[in-house]
N, C-alpha and C positions, 0 to 999 in steps of 0.2 A: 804781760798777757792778762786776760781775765781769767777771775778761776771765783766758784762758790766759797765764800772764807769763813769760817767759824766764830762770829764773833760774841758769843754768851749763850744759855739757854736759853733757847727757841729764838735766836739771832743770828740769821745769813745774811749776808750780803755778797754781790757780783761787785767783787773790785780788780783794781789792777794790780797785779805781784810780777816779783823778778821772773823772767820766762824761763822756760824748761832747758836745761843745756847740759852737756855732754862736761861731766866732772871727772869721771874714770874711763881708763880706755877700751873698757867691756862696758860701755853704756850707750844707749839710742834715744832718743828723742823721737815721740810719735806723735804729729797732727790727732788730736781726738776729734772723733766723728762721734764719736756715740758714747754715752755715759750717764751708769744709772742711780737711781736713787735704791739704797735699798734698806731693807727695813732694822739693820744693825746702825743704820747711821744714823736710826732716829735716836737711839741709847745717847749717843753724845750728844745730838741735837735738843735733846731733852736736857742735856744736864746732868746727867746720872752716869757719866765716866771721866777720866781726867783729861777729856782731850783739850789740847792748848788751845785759847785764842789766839787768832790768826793762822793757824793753820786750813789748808786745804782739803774739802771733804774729796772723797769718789773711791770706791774700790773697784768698780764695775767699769773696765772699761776698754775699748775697743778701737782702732783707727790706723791708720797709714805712717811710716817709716818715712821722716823726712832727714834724720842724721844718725849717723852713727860714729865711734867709738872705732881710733885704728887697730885696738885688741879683737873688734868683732869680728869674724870670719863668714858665719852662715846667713844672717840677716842682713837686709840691702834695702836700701834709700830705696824707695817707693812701695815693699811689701806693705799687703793689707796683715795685721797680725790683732789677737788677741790676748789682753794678759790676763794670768792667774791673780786674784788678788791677792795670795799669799807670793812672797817676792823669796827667791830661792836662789844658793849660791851655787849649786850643781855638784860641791867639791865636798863640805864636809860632812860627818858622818850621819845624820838625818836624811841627809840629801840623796845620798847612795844607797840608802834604804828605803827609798821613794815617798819617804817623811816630809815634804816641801814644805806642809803648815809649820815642821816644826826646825826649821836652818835656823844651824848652831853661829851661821856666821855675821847675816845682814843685820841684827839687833842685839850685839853683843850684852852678854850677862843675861839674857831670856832665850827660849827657844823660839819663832815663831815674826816674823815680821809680814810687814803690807802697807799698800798705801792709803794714806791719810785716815788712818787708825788708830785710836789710842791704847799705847802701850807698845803699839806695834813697831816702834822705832821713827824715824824722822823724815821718813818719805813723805813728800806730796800727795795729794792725791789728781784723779782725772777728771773732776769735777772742773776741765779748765780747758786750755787752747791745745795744751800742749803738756806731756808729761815725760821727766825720765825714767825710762825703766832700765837700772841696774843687772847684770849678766844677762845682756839680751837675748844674746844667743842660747841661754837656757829656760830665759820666761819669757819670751814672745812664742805663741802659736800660730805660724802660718796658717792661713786663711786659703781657701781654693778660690778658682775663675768668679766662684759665683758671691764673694765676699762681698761687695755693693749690692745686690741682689738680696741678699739672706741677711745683712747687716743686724736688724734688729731680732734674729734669733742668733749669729754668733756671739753677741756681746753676752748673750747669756749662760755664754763657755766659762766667762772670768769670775764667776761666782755659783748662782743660785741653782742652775741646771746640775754641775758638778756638786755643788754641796745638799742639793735633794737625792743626788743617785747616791751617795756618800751614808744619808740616814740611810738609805735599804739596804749597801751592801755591812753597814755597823748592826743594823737587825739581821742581815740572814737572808732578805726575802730570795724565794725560790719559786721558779714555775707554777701556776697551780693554790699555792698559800692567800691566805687571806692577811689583808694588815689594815691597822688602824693609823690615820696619821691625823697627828692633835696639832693644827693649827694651819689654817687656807689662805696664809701670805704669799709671796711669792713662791718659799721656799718651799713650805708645804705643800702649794700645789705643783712644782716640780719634784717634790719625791713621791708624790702622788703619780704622777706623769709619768718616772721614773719606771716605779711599781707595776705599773698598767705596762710597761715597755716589754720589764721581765717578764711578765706572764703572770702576775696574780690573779686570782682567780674573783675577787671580788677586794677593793681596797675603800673602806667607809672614811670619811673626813671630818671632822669636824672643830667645826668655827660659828662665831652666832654673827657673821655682818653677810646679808642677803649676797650681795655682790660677788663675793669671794668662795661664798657655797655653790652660787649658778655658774661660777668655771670651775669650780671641782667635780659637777656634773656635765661639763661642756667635757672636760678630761677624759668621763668614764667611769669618774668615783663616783660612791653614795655620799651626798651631804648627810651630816648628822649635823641638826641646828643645837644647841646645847641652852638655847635660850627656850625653847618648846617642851625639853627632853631633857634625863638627865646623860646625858653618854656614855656615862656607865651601865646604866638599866637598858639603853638602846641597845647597843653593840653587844654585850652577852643576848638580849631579846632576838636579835639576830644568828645568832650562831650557836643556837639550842644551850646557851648556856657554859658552852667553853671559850670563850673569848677568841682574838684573833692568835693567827700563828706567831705576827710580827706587830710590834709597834715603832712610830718614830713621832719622836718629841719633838717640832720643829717652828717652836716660839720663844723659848727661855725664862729666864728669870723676871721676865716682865709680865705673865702671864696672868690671866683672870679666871675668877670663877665663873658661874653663871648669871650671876647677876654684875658684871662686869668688875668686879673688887679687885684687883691685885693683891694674889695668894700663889707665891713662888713654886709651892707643891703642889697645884691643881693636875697641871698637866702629869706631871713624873709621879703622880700616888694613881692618877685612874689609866693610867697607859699599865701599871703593874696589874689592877684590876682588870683591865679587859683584856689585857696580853696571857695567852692560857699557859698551861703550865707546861715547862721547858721551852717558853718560846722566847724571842729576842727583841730586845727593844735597842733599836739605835736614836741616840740624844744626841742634835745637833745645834739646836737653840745656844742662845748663849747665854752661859753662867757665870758670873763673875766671885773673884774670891771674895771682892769686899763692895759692897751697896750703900754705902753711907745715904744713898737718895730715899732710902726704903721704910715702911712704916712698922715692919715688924722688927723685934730687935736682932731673931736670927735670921732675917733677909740683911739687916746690915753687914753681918760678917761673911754673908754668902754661903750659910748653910741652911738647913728647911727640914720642917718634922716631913721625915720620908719614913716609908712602909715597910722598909726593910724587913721584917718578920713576915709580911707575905710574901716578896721577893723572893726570902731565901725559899719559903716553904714551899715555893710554886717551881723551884729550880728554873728560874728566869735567870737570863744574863742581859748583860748591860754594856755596850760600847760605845765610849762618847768621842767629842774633840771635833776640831776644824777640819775640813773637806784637804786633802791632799791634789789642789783641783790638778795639779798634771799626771795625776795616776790616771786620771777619768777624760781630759779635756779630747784628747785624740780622736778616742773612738764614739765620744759625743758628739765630734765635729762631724764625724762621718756620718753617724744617724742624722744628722741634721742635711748633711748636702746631697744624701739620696735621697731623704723626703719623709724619712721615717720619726722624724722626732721634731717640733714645732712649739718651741718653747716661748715664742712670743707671741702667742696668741693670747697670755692673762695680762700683756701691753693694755694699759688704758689712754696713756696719754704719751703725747712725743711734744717737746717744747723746747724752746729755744735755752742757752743759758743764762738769757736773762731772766726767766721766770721762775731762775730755781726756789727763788725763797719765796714765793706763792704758795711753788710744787709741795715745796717741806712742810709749811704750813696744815693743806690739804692733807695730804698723803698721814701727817703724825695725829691727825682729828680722825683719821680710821674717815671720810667721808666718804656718802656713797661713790663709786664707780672711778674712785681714786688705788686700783689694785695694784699700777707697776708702773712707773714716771719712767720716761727715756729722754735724757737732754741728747738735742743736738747743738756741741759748741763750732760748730762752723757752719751751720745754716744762717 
């Protein structure tokens, strides 16, 4: 089958690998229809994690049931279903506690697996014809009537929708609250989206690329441009001087200052500044322990002069980690098939998978009007 394959930094290619097949008898093989690109898969794409050459990118991803696994029970040859991109065994003790990011079973010796992830164990990813997904019956999401209809907003169940509603509820946001979210990728502008759903009463954004500020005000947020502004001086200017109620950090260890420099603390020392005191900040970027790609010496080992003495003084709290997307995926689907939540609308491009290593290309140059790649591998 064809599948996007990793082959060095900033080197894709669409080749042909052994096809997707049914190894265990809790496993299904899913026709991909839809699959995205998303902005943690630029971290490998770049260079800057250990993911293997020859391995297959995709976390994101979405399509129809064409086999399955005589252990499976619930799931059947032709459902349309979506996966979580963290891959979960249902049984052991993480699992049971609705920790999915963090199953103790599918990457033995770590907590936490997914596909075509580095670190995340040895799955494939969906960047391809056809993937298997392991306990299917516990990581496929059934899809309703209207799954071809809505396709390019469910696909957005297997990641970035669940992991932006995931920063507000690791902040707290509540009814009414104001919150700041530091960074208008895809994710940020669905915890933004997110935020707006619950009922914030006003949620500021900020990013400096024009593109990505004009759907955080398609959203409902306030852009804050950080290249105009400093977003610290904004965001208190705004809120007579106490900061927001919430904040959520949702870029990572890749992040920039204002002049676009990569400075791992930008985001997580002005989100303690603008976040008032006793409020919550949920971090959902990603932080790695060790950056060997990095040009500070404490960005290489994965730690960063952080503000902790305002932190504490300000009685802020801090909850970080990966999206548990089946704690969320359900009741997002259902926002989504009544009409209330419309997460592909910061879609800029839908492409075939032969153009993925264009898309990567584009999409990791920050280009304008380049904000969220959708492959379709069977068009």
């Amino acid at each position: 089958m064809k599948a996007v394959v990793y082959n060095g930094p900033r080197q894709v290619s669409v080749s042909n690998v052994p096809d997707a097949r049914i190894e265990k008898p809790t496993d299904a093989v899913v026709r991909m229809t839809t699959t995205n690109i998303c902005g943690s898969d630029l971290h490998m794409y770049e260079g800057r994690t250990n993911f293997e050459t020859g391995r297959v990118f995709g976390h994101e991803n979405l399509g129809q049931v064409i086999e399955v696994g005589a252990g499976v029970d619930r799931i059947k040859k032709g459902d349309w279903v979506c996966l979580p991109f963290n891959i979960g065994c249902g049984f052991c003790e993480n699992c049971e506690r609705g920790l999915t990011g963090y199953c103790l079973t599918c990457n033995p010796g770590t907590a936490g697996a997914a596909y075509g992830f580095a670190g995340m164990g040895p799955f494939q990813g969906g960047q391809a014809e056809a993937l298997r997904v392991p306990y299917a019956d516990f990581n496929c999401l059934s899809l309703p009537k209207d799954a071809q209809e809505k396709e390019d907003d469910y696909v957005m169940l297997s990641d970035i929708f669940p992991t932006g509603w995931h920063s507000t509820e690791l902040a707290g946001v509540l009814p009414g609250e104001t919150v700041a979210v530091y960074g208008a990728g895809p994710v940020g502008l669905m915890a933004a989206h997110s935020a707006i759903i619950k009922g914030a009463s006003r949620v500021f954004v900020v990013d400096m690329h024009d593109d990505r500020l004009k759907l955080a005000e398609l959203l409902g947020a306030i852009p804050v441009d950080m290249r105009r502004c400093d977003p610290v001086e904004e965001i208190l200017g705004q809120t007579d001087g106490l900061g927001t109620d919430r904040g959520c950090e949702c870029v990572g260890y890749q992040c920039c200052d204002r002049h676009g420099r990569e400075v791992n603390n930008f985001t997580m020392n002005s989100l303690v500044a603008t976040t008032k005191a006793t409020g919550g900040i949920g971090v959902i970027g990603v932080f790695l322990p060790q950056d060997p790609g990095a040009s500070d010496a404490l960005a290489k080992q994965g730690k960063m002069a952080f503000d902790f003495g305002a932190l504490w003084s300000k009685g802020q709290r801090i909850a970080t980690g990966e999206a548990n997307v089946k704690a969320y995926n359900r009741r997002l689907r259902d926002l989504i098939h009544v009409g209330k939540a419309k997460p592909s609308c910061i879609i800029s491009h839908r492409l075939g998978l032969d153009q993925a290593p264009d898309a990567y290309k584009h999409f990791d140059a920050r280009d304008e009007g380049w904000t969220k790649v959708v492959l379709k591998p069977a068009a």
